[in-house]
C-alpha positions in Angstrom: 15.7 -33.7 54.8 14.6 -30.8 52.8 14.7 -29.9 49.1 16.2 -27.0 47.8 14.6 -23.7 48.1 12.7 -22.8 44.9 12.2 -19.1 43.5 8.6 -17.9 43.6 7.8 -17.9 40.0 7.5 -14.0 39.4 4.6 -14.4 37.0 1.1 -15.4 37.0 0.1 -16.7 33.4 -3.0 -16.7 31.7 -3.3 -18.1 28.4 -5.8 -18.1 25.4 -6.3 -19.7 22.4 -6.0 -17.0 20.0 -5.3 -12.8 20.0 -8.8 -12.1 19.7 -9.1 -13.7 22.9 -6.7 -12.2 24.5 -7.6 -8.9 23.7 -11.0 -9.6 25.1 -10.0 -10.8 28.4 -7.2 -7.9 28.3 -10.0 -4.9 27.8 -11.9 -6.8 30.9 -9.2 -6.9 33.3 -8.4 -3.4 32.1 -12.0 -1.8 32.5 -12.3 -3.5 35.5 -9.0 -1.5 37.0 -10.5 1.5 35.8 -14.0 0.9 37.4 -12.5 0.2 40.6 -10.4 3.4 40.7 -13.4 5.8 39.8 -15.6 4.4 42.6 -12.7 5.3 44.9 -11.1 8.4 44.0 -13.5 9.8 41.2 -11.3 9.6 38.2 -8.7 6.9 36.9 -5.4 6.7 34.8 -4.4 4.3 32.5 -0.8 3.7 30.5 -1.1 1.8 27.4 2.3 0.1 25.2 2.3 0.6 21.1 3.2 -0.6 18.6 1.4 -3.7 16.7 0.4 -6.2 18.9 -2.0 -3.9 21.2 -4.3 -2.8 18.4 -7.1 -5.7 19.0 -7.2 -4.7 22.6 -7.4 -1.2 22.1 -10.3 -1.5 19.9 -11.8 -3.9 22.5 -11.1 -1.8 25.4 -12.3 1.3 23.4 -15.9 -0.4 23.9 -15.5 -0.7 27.5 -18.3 0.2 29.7 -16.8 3.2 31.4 -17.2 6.6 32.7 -13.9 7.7 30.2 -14.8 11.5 30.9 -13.1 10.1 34.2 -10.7 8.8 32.8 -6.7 9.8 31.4 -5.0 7.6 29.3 -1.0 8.2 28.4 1.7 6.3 26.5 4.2 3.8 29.0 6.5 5.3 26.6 6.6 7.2 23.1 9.0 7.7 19.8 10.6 10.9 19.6 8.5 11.4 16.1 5.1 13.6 15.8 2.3 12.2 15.7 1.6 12.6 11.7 4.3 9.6 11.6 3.6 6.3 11.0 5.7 5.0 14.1 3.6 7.2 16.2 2.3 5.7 19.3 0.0 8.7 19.7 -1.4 8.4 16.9 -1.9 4.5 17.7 -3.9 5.2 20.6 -5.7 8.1 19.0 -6.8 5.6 16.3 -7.7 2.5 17.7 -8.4 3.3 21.4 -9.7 6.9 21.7 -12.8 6.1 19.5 -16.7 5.5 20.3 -16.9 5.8 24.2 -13.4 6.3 24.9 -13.2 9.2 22.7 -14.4 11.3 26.0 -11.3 9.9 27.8 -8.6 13.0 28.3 -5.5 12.0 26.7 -1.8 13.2 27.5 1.1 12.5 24.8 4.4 12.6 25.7 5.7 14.1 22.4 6.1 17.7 22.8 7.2 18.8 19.3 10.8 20.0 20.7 13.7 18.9 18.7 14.8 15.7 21.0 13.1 14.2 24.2 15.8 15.7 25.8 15.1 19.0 25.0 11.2 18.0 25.7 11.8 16.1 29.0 10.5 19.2 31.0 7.3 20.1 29.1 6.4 16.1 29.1 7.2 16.3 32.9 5.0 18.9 33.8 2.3 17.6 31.3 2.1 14.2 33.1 1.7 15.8 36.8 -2.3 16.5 35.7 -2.4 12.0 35.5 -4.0 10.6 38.3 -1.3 8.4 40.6 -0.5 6.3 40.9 -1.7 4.6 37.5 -4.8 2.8 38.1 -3.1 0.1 34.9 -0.1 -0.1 33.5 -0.5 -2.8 30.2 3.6 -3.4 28.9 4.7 -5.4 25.8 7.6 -6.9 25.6 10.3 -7.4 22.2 12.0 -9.8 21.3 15.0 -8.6 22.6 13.6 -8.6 26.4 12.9 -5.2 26.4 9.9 -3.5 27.9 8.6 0.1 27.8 11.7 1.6 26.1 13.9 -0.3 28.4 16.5 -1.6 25.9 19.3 -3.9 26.5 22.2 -1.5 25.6 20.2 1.5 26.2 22.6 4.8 26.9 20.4 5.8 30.3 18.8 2.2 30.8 20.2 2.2 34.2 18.7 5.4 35.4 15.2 4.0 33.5 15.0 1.2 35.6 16.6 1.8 39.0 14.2 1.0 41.6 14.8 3.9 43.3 14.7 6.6 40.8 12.4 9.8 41.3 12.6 11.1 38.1 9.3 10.2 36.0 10.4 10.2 32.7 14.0 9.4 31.0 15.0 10.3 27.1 16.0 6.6 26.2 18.5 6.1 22.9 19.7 3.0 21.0 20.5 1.5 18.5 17.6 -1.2 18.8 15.2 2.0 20.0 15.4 2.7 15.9 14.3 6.7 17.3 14.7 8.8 20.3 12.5 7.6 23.1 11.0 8.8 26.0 9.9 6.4 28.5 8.2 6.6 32.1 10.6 5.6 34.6 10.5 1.7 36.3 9.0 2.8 39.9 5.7 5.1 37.5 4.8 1.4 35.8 5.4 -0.8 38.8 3.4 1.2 41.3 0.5 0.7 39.1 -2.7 -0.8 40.9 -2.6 -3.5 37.6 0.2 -4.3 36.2 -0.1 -6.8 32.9 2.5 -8.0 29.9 1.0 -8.6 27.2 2.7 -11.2 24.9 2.1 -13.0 21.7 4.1 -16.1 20.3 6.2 -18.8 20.9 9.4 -16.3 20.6 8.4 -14.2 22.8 7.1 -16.8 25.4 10.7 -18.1 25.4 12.4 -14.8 26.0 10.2 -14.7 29.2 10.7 -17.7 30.1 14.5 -16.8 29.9 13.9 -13.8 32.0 12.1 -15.7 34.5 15.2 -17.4 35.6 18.3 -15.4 37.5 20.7 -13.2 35.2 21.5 -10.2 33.9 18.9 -7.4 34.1 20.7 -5.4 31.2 21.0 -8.3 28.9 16.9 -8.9 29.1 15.6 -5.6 30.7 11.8 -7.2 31.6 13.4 -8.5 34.2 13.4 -5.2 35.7 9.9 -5.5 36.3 9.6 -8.6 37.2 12.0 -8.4 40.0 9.8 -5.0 41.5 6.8 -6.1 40.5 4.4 -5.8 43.9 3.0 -9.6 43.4 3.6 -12.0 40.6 3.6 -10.0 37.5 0.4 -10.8 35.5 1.2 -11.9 31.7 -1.6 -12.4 29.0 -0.8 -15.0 26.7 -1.4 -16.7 23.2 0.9 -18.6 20.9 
């Protein structure tokens, strides 16, 4: 007699023993994305998360052995605040990444200085058609809350971010958890991406995923939205 049927699990995990680790083996499987796209096509793309936990693997990757004149590099999704604010993640990536090598990499913002992302939802559409597609990697956090990208649970336009089918490339994203306007590339941009990694940190946060890795809700823990359209397994990067 047979068993029950069990779900694939809908993540391949890698774990190291510390962040500094991890950021190495992040930057690797990063630059080796990139590599692999210029040989091909002749230039690459590449969509980086903010906020704190990236910064050793910026740095790392900012090392990287690459053609970066080759290469554009853009925000998986961005505060509504210019970049001489703190909660920038423009001037994250300008700071940590787009230094020594990777300073030649072309890099596109998605802040456009208008009043709200609404109002700037054009100009950062038409700004993004010069990236390379689909992205050659796509690296996401994830929050304690299960959000991804600026996918949050309670999110005003969270169903139009993350429907599998949507065309549009970018959505203006506000609430309450968001802390500012948002604008954030749309699920099917990130998904599409030739390599597709989480990158997570902590016991916390390796228990939220392991909540999202079971069936529910995708609007109560949003990172479920990408594991469910991920093309393969999703990859995750881990260290407690």
């Amino acid at each position: 007699m047979s068993g029950p049927v069990r779900r694939p699990s809908p993540i391949a995990l890698a774990t190291y023993a510390d962040a500094a680790a991890l950021a190495r083996a992040l930057a690797a499987h990063v630059a080796e994305a990139l590599r692999a796209r210029i040989a091909r096509d002749g230039t690459a793309s590449l969509a980086v998360s903010g906020g704190r936990t990236p910064v050793r693997f910026l740095e790392a990757l900012s090392g990287a052995p690459i053609d970066w004149s080759r290469v554009a590099v853009t925000l998986v999704d961005e505060r509504w605040v210019p970049e001489s604010s703190e909660r920038s993640n423009a001037a994250l990536v300008r700071r940590h990444l787009l230094d020594g090598p990777a300073a030649a990499a072309r890099f596109v913002p998605l802040y456009t200085g208008d009043p709200t992302p609404e109002a700037g939802l054009a100009a950062a559409e038409a700004r993004i058609t010069s990236l390379p597609a689909p992205f050659s990697a796509v690296v996401l956090g994830m929050g304690d809350d299960g959000h991804t990208a600026s996918f949050f649970p309670g999110a005003e336009a969270l169903a139009d971010a993350i429907d599998p089918a949507a065309t549009a490339p970018l959505v203006a994203v506000r609430a309450e958890a968001a802390g500012e306007p948002r604008i954030t590339f749309t699920l099917p941009r990130l998904v599409s991406a030739d390599t597709l990694l989480l990158h997570i940190e902590g016991m916390g946060k390796r228990a939220v995923l392991e909540r999202a890795c079971a069936p529910g809700d995708v609007a109560e823990l949003p990172i479920r939205a990408v594991l469910d359209n991920a093309r393969a397994p999703l990859d995750v990067l881990w260290c407690p």
